[in-house]
C-alpha positions as a Markdown table, in Angstrom:
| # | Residue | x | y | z |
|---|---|---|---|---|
| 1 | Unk | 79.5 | 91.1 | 90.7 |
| 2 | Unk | 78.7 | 94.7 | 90.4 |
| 3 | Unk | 79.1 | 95.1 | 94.6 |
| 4 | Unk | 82.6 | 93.8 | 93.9 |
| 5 | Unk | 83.4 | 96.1 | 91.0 |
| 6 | Unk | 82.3 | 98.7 | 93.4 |
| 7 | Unk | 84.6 | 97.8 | 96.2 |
| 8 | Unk | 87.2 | 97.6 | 94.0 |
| 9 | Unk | 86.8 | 100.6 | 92.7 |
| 10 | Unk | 86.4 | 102.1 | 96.0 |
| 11 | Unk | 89.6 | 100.8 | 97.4 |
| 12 | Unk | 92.3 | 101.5 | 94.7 |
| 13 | Unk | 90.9 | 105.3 | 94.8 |
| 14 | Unk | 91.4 | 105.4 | 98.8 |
| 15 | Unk | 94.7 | 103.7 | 98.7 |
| 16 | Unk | 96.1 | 105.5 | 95.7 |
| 17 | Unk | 95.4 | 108.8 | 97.9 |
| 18 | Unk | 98.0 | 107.3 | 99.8 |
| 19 | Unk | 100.7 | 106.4 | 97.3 |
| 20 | Unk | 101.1 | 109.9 | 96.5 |
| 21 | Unk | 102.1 | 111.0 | 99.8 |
| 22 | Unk | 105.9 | 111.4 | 101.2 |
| 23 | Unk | 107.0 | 111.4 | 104.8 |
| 24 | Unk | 108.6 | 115.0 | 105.7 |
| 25 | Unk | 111.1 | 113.3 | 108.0 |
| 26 | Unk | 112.1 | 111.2 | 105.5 |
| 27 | Unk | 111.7 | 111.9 | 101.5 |
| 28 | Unk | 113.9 | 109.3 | 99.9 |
| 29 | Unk | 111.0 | 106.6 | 101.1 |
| 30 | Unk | 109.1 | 106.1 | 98.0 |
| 31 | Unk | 105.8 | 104.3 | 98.1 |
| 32 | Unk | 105.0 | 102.1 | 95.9 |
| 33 | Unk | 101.3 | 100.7 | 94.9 |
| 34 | Unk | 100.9 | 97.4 | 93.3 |
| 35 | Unk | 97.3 | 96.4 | 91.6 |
| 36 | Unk | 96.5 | 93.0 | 90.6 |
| 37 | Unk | 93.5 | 93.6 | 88.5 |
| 38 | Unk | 92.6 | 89.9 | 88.6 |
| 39 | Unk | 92.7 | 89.1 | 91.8 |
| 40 | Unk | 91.5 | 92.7 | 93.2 |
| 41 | Unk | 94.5 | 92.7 | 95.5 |
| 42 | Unk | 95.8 | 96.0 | 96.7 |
| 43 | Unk | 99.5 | 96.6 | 98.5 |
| 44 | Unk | 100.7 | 99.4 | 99.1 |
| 45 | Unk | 104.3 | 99.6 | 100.3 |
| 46 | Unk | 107.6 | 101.9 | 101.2 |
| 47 | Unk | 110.9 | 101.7 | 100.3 |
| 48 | Unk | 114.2 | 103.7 | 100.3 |
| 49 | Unk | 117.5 | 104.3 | 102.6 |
| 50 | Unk | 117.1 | 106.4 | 106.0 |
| 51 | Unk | 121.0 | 106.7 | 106.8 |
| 52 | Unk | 122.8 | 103.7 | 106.4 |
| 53 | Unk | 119.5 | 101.5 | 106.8 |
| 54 | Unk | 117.5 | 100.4 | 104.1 |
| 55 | Unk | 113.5 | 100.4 | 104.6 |
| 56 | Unk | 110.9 | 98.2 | 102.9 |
| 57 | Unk | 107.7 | 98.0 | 104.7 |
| 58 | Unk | 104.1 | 96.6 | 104.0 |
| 59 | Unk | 101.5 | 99.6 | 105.0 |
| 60 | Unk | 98.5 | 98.1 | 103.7 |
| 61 | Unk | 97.3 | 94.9 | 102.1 |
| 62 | Unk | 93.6 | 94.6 | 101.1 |
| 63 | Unk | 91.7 | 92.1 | 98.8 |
| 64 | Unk | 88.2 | 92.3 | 97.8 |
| 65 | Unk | 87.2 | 89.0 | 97.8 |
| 66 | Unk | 83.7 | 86.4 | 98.3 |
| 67 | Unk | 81.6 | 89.9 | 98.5 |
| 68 | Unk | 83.7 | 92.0 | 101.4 |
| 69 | Unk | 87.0 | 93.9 | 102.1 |
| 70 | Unk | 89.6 | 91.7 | 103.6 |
| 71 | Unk | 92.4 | 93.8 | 105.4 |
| 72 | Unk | 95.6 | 92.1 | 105.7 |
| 73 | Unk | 97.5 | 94.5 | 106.5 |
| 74 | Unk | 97.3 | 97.8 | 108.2 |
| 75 | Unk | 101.0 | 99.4 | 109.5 |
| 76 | Unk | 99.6 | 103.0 | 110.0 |
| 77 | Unk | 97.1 | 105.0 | 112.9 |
| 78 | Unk | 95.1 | 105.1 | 109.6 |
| 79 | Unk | 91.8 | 103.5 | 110.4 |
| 80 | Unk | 91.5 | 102.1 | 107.2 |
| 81 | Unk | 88.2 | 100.4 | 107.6 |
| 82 | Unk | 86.3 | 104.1 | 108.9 |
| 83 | Unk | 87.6 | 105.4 | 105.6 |
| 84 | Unk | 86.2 | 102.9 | 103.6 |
| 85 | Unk | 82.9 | 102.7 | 105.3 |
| 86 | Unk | 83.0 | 106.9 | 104.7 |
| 87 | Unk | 83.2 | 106.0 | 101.0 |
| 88 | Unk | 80.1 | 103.6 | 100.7 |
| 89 | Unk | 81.4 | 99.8 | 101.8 |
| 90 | Unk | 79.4 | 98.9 | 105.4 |
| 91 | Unk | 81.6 | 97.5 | 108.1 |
| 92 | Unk | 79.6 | 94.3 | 107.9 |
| 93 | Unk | 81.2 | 93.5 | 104.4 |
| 94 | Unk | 85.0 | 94.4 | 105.7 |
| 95 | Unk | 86.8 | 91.6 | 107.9 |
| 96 | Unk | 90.2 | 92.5 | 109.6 |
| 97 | Unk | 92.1 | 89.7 | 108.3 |
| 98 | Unk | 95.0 | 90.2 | 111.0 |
| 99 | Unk | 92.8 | 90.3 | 114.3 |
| 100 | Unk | 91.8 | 86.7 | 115.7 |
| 101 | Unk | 88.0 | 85.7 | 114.6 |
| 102 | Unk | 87.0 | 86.0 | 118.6 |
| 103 | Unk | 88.3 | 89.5 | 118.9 |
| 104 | Unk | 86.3 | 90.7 | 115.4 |
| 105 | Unk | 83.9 | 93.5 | 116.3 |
| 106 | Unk | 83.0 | 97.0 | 115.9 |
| 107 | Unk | 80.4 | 96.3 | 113.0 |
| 108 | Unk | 83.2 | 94.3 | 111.2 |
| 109 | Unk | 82.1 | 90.9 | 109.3 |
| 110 | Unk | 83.5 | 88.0 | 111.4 |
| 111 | Unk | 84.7 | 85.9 | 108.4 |
């Protein structure tokens, strides 16, 4: 339980870095980070108007979960998992949800 606590913790530090940033091309996006505490789900999204079209995009979607990271989502050249490991959670308790099981590798947990 504490592991988890840990990952948690770990992961709605690293993606609240990124909910504070704004894109210098485009300033009216505004990101939005939704917690659920509960569940230890993590989303971070963007929304706004660029011209006459409105924008609302997933960037990342993690859970912590069954003792790992599970990315759902990752909509940026960010390579979320490095950053985490940086931070203290081994590749071998992250599994990149949105890659097929066969393709899982680069120290990544398989499921």
């Amino acid at each position: 339980m504490e592991k988890l606590k840990k990952y948690a913790a770990i992961v709605k530090e690293e993606l609240g870095r990124y909910a504070g940033m704004t894109y210098a091309n485009a300033p009216q996006l505004k990101m939005h980070y939704v917690v659920n505490e509960e569940e230890n789900e993590f989303v971070l999204l963007e929304s706004g108007w660029i011209k006459y079209a409105f924008h609302h995009n997933v960037i990342f979607h993690l859970q912590v979960k069954n003792g790992r990271v599970r990315i759902f989502c990752n909509n940026t050249d960010i390579e979320i998992g490095d950053r985490l490991a940086e931070k203290g959670i081994p590749k071998s308790d992250m599994v990149v949800e949105f890659v097929p099981e066969l393709e899982r590798g680069n120290g990544y947990a398989k499921n």
